[in-house]
C-alpha distance (Angstrom), angle and dihedral (degrees) to the residues before:
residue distance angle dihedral
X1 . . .
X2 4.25 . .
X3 3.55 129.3 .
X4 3.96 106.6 -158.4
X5 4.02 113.1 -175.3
X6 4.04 106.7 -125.0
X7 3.86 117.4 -143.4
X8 3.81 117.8 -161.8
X9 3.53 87.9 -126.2
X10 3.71 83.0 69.3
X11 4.32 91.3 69.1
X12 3.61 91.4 29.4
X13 4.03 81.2 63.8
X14 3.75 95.6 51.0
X15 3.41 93.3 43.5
X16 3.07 90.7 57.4
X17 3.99 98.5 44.4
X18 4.15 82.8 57.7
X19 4.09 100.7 49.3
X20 3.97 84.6 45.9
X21 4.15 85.8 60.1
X22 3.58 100.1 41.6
X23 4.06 105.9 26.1
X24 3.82 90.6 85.3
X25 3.83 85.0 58.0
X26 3.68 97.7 51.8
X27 3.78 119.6 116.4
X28 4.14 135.8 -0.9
X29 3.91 89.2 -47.7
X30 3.87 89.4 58.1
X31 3.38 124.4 154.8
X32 3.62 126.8 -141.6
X33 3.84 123.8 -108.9
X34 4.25 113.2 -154.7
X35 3.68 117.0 -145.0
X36 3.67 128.9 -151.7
X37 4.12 112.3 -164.4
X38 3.11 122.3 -148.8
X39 3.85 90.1 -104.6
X40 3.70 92.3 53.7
X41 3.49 111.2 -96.5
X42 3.53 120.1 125.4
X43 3.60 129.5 -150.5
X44 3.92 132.5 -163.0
X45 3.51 113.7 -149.4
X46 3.96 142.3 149.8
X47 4.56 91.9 -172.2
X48 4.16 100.7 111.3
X49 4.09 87.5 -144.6
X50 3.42 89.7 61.5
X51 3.76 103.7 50.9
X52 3.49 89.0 45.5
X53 3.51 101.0 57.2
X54 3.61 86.9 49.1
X55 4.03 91.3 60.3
X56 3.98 121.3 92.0
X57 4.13 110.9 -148.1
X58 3.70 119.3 -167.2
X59 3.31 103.8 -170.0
X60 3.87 123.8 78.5
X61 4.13 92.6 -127.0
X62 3.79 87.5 55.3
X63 3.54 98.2 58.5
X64 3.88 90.4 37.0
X65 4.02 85.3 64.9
X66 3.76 94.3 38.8
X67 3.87 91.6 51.0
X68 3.76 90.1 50.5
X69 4.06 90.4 51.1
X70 4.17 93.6 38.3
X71 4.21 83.4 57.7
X72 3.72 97.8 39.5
X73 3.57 83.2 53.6
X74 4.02 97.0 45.2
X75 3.95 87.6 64.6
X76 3.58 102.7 35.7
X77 3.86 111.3 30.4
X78 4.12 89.3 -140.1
X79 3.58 144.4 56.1
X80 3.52 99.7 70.5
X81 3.97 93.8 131.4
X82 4.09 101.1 28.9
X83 4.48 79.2 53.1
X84 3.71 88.8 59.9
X85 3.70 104.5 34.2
X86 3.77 90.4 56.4
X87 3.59 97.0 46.5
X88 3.97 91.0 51.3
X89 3.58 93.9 54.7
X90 3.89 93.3 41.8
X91 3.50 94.8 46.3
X92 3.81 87.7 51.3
X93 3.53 102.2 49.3
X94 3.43 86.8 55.8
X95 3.65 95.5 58.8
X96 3.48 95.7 53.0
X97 3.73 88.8 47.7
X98 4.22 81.5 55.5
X99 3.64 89.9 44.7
X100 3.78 99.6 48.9
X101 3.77 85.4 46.7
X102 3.90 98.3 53.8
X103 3.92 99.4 39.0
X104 3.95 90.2 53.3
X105 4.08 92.1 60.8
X106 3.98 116.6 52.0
X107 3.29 101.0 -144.6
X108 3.63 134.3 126.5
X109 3.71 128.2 -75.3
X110 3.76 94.1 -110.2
X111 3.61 92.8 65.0
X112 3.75 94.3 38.9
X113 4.04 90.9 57.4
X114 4.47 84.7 54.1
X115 4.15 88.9 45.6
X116 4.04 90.7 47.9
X117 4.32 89.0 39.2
X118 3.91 85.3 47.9
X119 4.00 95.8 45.7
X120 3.80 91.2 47.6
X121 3.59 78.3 46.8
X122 3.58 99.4 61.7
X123 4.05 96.6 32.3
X124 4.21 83.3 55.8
X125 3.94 85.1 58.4
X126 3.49 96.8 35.9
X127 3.59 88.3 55.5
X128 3.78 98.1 45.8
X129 4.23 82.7 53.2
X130 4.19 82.4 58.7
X131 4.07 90.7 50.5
X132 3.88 100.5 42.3
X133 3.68 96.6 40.4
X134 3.93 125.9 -11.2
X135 4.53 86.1 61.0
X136 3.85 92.1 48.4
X137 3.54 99.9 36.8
X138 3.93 103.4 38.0
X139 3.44 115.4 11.7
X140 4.07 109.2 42.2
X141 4.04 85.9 46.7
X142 4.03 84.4 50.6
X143 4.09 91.2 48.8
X144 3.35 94.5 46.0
X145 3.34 91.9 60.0
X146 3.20 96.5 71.3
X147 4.41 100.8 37.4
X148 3.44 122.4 135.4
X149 4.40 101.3 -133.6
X150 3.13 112.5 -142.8
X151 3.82 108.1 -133.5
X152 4.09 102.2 -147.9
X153 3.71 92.5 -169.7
X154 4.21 86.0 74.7
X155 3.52 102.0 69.8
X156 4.34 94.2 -176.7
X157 4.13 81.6 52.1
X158 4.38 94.2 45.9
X159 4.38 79.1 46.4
X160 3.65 95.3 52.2
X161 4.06 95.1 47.3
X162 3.42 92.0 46.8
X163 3.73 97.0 51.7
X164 3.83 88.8 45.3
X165 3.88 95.3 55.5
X166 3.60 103.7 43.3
X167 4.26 80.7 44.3
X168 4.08 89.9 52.9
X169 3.47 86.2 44.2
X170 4.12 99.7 54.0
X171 4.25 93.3 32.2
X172 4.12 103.2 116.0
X173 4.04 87.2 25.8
X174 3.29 101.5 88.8
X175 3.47 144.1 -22.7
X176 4.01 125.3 -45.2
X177 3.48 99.4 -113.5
X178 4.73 94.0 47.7
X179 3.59 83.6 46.5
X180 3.78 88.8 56.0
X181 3.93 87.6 44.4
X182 3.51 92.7 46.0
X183 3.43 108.4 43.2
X184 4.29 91.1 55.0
X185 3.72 91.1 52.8
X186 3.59 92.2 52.2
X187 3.63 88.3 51.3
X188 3.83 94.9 44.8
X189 3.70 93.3 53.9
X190 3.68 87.4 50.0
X191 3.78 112.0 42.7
X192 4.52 83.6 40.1
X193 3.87 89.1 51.1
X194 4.02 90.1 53.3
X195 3.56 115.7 83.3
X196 3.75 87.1 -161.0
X197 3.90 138.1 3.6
X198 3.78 87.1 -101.8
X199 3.48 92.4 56.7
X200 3.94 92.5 57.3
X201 3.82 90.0 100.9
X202 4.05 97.9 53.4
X203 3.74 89.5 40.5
X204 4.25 87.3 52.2
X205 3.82 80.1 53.7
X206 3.50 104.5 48.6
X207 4.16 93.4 50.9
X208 3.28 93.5 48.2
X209 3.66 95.5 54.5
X210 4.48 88.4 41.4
X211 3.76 86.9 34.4
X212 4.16 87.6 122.0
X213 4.17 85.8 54.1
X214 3.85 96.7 35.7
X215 3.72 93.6 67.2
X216 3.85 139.1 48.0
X217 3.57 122.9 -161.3
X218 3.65 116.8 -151.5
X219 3.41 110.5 -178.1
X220 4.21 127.2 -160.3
X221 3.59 95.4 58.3
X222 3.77 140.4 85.3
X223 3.75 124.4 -80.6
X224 3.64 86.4 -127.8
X225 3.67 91.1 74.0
X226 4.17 95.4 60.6
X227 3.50 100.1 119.1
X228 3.80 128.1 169.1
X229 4.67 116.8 -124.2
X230 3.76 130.1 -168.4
X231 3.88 118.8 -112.1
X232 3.90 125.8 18.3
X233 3.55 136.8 -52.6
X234 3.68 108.1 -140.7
X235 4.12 109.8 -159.0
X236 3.57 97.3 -133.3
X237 4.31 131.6 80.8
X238 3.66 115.3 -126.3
X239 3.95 116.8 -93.4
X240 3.84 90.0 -143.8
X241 4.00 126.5 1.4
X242 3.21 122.6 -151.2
X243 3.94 137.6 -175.6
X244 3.33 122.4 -97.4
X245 4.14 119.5 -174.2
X246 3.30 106.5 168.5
X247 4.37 128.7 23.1
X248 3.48 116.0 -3.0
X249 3.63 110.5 -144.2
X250 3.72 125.4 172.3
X251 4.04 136.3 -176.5
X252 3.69 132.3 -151.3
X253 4.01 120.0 -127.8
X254 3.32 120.3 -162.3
X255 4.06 93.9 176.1
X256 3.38 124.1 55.7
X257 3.62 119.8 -97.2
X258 3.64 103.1 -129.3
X259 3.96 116.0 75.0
X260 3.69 102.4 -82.1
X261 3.91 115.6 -126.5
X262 3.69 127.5 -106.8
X263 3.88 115.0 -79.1
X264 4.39 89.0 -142.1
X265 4.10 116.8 74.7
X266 4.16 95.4 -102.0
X267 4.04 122.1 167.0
X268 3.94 118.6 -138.1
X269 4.02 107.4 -144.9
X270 4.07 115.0 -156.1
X271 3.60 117.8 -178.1
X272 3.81 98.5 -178.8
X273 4.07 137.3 32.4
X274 4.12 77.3 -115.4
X275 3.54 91.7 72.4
X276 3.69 98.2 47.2
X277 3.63 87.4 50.1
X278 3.70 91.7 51.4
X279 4.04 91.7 52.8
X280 3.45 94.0 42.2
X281 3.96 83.9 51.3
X282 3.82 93.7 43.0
X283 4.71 88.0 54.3
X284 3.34 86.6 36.0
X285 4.42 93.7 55.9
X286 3.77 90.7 37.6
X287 3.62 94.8 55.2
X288 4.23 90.1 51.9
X289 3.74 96.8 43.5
X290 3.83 82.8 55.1
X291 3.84 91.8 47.2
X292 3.87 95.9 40.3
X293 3.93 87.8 56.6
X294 3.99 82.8 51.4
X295 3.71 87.6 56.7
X296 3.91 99.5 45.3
X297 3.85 91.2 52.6
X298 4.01 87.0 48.3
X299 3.79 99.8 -110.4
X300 3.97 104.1 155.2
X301 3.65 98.5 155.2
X302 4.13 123.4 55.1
X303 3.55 127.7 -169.6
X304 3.58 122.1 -177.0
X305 4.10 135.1 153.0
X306 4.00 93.4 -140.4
X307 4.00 120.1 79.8
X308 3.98 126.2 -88.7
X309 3.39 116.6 -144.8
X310 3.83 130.3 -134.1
X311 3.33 95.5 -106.2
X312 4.04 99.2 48.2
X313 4.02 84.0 42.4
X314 3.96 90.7 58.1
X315 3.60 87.2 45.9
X316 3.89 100.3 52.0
X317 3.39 93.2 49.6
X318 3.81 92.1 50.7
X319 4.01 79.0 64.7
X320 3.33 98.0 56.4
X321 4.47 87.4 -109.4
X322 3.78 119.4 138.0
X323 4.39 115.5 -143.4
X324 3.56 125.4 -147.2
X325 4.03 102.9 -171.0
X326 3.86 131.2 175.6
X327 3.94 94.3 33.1
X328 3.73 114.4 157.0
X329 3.78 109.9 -98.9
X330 3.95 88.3 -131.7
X331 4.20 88.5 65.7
X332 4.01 86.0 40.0
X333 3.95 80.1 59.0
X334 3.19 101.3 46.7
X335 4.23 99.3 45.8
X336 3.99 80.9 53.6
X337 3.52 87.5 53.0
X338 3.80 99.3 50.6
X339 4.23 97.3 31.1
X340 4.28 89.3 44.9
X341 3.64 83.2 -138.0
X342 3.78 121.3 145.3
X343 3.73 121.9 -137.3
X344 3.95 122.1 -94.3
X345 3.61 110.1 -114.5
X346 3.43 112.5 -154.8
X347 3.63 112.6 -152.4
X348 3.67 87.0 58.2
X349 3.94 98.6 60.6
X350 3.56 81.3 -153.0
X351 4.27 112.7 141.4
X352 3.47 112.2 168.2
X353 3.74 127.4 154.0
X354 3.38 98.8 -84.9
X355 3.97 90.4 62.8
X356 3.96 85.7 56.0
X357 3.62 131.2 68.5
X358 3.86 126.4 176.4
X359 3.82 119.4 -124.8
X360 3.93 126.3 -161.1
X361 3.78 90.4 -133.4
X362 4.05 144.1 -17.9
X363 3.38 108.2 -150.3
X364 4.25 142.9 159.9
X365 3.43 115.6 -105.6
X366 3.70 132.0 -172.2
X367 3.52 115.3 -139.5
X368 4.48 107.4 171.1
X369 3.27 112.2 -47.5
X370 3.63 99.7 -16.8
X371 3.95 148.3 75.5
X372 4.06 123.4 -129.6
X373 3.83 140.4 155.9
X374 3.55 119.2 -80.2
X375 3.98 107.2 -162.1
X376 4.08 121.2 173.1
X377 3.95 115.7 -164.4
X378 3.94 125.7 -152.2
X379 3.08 111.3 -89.3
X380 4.00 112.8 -113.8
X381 4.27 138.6 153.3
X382 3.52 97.7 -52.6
X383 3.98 145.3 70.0
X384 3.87 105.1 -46.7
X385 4.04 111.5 -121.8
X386 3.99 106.0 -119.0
X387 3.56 134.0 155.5
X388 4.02 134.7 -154.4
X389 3.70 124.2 -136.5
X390 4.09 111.5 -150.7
X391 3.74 120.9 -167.6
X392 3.33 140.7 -175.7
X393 4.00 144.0 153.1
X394 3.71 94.7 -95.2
X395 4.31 134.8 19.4
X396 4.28 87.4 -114.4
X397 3.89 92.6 60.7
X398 3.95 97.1 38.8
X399 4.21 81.5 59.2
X400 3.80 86.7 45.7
X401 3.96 86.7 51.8
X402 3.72 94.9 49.0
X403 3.41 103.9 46.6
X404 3.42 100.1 48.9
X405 4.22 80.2 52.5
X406 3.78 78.8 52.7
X407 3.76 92.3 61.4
X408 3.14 90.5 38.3
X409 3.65 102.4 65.0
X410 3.75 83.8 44.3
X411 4.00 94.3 59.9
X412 4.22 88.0 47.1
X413 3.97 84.1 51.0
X414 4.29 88.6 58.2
X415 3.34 76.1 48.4
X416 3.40 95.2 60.2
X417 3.70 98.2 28.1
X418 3.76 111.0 81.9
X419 3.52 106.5 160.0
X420 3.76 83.9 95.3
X421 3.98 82.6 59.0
X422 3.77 96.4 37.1
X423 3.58 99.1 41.4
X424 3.92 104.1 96.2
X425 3.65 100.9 21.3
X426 4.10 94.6 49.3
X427 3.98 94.7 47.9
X428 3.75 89.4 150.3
X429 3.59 104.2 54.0
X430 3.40 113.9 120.5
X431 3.92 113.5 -99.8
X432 3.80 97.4 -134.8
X433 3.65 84.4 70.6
X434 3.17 96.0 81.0
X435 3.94 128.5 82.7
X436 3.89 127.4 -165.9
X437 3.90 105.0 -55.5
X438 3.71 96.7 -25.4
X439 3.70 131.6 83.2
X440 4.20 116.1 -132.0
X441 3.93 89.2 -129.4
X442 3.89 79.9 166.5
X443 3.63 92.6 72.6
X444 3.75 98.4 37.0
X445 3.47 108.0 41.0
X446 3.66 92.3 -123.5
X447 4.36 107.7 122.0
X448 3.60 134.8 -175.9
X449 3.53 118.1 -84.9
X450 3.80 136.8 -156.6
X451 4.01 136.9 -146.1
X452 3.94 132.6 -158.3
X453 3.74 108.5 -84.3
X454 3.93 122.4 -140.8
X455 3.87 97.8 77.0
X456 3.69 98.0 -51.0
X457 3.69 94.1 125.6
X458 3.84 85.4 52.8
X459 3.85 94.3 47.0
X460 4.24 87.7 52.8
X461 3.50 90.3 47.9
X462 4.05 95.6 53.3
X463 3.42 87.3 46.8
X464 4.08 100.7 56.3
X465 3.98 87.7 42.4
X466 3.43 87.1 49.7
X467 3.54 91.9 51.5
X468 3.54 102.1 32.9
X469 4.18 86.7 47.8
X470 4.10 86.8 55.9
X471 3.92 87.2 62.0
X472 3.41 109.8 44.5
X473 3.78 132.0 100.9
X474 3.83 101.7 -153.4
X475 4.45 102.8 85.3
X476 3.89 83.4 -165.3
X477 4.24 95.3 56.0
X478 3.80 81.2 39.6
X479 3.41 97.1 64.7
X480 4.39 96.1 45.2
X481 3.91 80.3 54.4
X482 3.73 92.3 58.2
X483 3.84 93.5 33.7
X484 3.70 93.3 57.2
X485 4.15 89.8 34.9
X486 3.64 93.9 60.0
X487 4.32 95.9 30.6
X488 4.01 84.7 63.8
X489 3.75 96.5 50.7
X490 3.96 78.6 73.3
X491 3.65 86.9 79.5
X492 4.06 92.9 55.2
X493 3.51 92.8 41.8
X494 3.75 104.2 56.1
X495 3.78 87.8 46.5
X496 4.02 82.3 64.6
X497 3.27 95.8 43.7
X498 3.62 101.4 49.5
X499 3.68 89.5 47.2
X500 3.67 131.4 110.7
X501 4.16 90.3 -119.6
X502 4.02 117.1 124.1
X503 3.88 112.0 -95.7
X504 4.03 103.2 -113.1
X505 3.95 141.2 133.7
X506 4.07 82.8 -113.4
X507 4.03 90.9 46.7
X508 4.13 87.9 45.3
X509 3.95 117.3 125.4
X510 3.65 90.5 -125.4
X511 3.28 92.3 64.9
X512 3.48 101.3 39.7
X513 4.36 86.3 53.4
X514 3.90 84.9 52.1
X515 3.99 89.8 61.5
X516 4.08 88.5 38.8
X517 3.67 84.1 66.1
X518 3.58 95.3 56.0
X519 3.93 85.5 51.0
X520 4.14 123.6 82.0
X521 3.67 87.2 -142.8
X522 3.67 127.5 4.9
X523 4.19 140.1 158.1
X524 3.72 140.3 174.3
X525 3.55 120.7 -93.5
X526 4.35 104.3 -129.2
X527 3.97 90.0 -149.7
X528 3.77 102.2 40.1
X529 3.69 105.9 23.1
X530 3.65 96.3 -141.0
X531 4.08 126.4 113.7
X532 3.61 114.7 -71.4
X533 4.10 126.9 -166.2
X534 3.67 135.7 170.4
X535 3.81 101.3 -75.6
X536 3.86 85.5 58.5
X537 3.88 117.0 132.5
X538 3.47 86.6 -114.9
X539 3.93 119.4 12.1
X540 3.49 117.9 -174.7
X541 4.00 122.9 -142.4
X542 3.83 137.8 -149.6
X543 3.76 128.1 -171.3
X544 3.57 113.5 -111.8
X545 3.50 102.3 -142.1
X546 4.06 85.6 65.7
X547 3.70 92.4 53.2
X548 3.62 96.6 43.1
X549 3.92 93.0 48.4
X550 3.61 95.4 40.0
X551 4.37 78.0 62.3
X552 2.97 95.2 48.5
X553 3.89 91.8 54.0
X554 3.57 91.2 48.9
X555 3.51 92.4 55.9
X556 3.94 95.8 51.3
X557 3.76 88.6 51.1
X558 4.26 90.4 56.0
X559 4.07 86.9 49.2
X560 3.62 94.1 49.9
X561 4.36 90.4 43.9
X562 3.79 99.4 44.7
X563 4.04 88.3 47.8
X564 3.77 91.9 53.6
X565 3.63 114.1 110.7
X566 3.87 110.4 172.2
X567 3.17 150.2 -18.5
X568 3.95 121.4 -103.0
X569 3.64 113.9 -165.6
X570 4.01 112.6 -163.9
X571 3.73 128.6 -167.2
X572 3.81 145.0 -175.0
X573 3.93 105.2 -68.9
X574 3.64 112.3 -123.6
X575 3.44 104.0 -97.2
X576 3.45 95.2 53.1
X577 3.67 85.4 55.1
X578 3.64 87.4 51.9
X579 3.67 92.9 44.4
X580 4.28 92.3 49.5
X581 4.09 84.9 48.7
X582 3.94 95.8 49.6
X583 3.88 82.1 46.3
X584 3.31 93.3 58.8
């Protein structure tokens, strides 16, 4: 066992070692970092997530920090870059606050290490005074101030803010015209899964969960051939296809359909090719009384995930009944899910409506090189079934395309989600208003609201810390308020500098925060670099439950840093060394 002392210095340094790989692909003027794995593929990306999970840290603070990002990023599909950028500059502000402290007393190191542990101390404190009460209190009331509500009784408007976040969120991704493509799949899926506008937030939910069965990439063709279809793709071919005039009706089976064999070791004795004959006969009549009551209850069309034999296939299609076999239980699931039929159970022999559902056609489709089920359900109450086609000239950038339409529909579901924006200011709302992850602002008149994007939320927030830091008593809480007010101008400032505005002292960011000021409510523009507000040609919009959690976050990360001490490094104790050796 080693004990190593940790100095913040230490994560300020790898912080810093991150923001310098992905600032230059921070906002719509990204550029693109290229990856080579350790198995020799190389990938050319600009989406933080990505690079990140491509990195290897040794050392424990490293993968503390990338943990921390890697979850933030789980929930809210974003924020991978703004998560770093204000922790580096944070992290180093506080150093040179511990710096400036040491080299003004000359004493010895000893006592320097217990004034920097007692400073990081007080800042961890200070800072968890900011989360519990200062964030609640001031800032969210401050934001909100200045939200954009969405009003979801205006579909056109609901449209439009959609398309503009999932758009803000995919600008410096790719390419102008795949971000176009993209982001109006993404909303087609969406607003044809909905059954209602209301229901925008529960249908967010449920593709993000089937997102691996919602879309099909077919790879080898352009990107301008993604297109969005009703009902469900199933990725198998049928075993037999039959015709089917009139209703299509199909059943799920969940068992197989030939008598199933016994579960204890037994021994079947023939003497004579008779007997075979008459066990072969005996399968063979089970099997068609099952399929003939099939038939009478209309069933034409079987889907099932265990194997059909040859002899039950040749006997459905004598019936006039299509089989889908081998299909991945997980699209079984699903299809019960959106049909609200219950599986057929075999051994019962019982087929009553609820084992049937109808289906507006059952079709082959072709999607690249290969052949699969094409099945469209009635539509009735519920989630509609729909299912998103993603192409692309090779496999590696249809994953690229539908991940970042992964994140994607995670960003719309901050959107969405406000109890992270509702939380502290509606203390009183009853708690059996909320569902799962997403608050019923349909029933409590609270909806989800919206902010200006490029930095704004970070420019608001430096001014009520600067603010609140101005009128507060407490030096040590004073100086986390200006810590964290000037750490989140990193956001703002990169946006500038990436930009495509002319390098001058009358172009500097400085300046351009000096007229912010002046302004209620003002951002960067990523492309041109100058101020941007609502009445913008083009304003771009964030949720505000993202930003505020993704502060929130940051600050949890500082606490846990500034109260790290050292670094204890345990290994195998001898004997089970000697135990693993003898083993061996």
């Amino acid at each position: 066992m080693s004990c190593v002392s940790v100095d913040i210095r230490t994560a300020a340094s790898i912080c810093h070692t991150l923001c310098s790989i992905l600032q230059g692909s921070f906002g719509p003027n990204a550029l693109h970092n290229m990856i080579s794995t350790a198995t020799g593929q190389v990938l050319i990306t600009s989406d933080g997530s990505t690079i990140i999970k491509s990195l290897h840290l040794s050392h424990p603070i490293g993968n503390l920090i990338m943990d921390a990002v890697q979850s933030h990023h789980a929930v809210t599909g974003d924020g991978t870059k703004t998560f770093l950028l204000i922790l580096r500059e944070a992290l180093q502000t506080i150093c040179n606050i511990c710096e400036k402290e040491t080299n003004q007393s000359h004493i010895k190191d000893q006592v320097q290490k217990g004034q920097v542990q007692k400073l990081c101390i007080q800042m961890s404190q200070a800072f968890s005074r900011l989360l519990d009460h200062t964030f609640p209190e001031v800032v969210h009331p401050t934001i909100l101030k200045h939200a954009v509500v969405t009003d979801f009784d205006n579909l056109l408007q609901v449209r439009e803010y959609f398309l503009n976040i999932v758009n803000t969120f995919l600008s410096g991704k790719f390419t102008a015209r795949v971000v176009e493509i993209l982001t109006e799949i993404v909303c087609s899926v969406v607003f044809k899964t909905a059954a209602d506008v209301k229901d925008l937030s529960t249908a967010v939910l449920q593709l993000i969960d089937d997102f691996e069965l919602v879309w099909l990439e077919v790879p080898g063709k352009p990107v301008s051939s993604s297109h969005v279809v009703d009902g469900i793709i199933l990725l198998r071919d049928f075993a037999v296809k039959a015709d089917h005039k009139d209703s299509i009706n199909f059943a799920i089976l969940e068992t197989p359909l030939e008598p199933s064999k016994t579960e204890a070791p037994s021994t079947l004795y023939v003497r004579n090719e008779e007997e075979l004959s008459v066990v072969h006969s005996w399968k063979q009549q089970t099997v068609q009384a099952i399929i003939k009551e099939l038939a009478s209850k209309g069933v034409n069309i079987l889907l099932t995930s265990e194997h059909v034999s040859d002899m039950a296939l040749y006997l459905c299609k004598a019936s006039n009944i299509s089989v889908v076999h081998h299909i991945p239980k997980e699209e079984l699931q699903r299809l019960r899910r959106l049909s609200s039929l219950q599986p057929l159970i075999v051994s019962s022999w019982d087929v009553d409506s609820i084992h049937v559902g109808q289906a507006k056609f059952c079709k082959q489709i072709t999607c690249g090189q290969n052949r699969y089920v094409h099945i469209g359900l009635k539509e009735g109450s519920g989630m509609r079934a729909v299912q998103g086609i993603i192409c692309g000239p090779n496999s590696g950038l249809c994953k690229l395309f539908t991940n970042a339409m992964h994140n994607a529909l995670k960003v719309v579901r901050m959107w969405l989600d406000v109890t992270n924006s509702t939380c502290h200011l509606q203390k009183s709302v009853d708690d059996s208003l909320l569902k799962g992850s997403f608050y019923d602002w349909t029933n409590c008149g609270v909806k989800p609201s919206l902010l200006l994007g490029g930095g704004t939320f970070e420019m608001l927030v430096n001014r009520c810390l600067h603010e609140h830091a101005d009128h507060t008593r407490d030096s040590k809480f004073s100086v986390a308020c200006k810590v964290l007010s000037e750490a989140v101008l990193s956001v703002p400032r990169t946006l500038h500098a990436n930009s495509n505005i002319p390098k001058s002292s009358m172009n500097s960011f400085p300046r351009l925060l000096a007229r912010a000021t002046k302004m209620e409510c003002a951002g960067i523009d990523g492309y041109s670099g100058q101020l941007m507000d609502s009445n913008a040609a083009a304003p771009v919009y964030e949720p505000i439950s993202a930003k505020y959690l993704l502060l929130c976050h940051v600050v949890q990360v500082l606490q846990q840093i500034l109260r790290i001490d050292s670094l204890v490094s345990v290994g195998l104790l001898p004997e089970a060394n000697q135990s693993d050796s003898d083993s061996d």
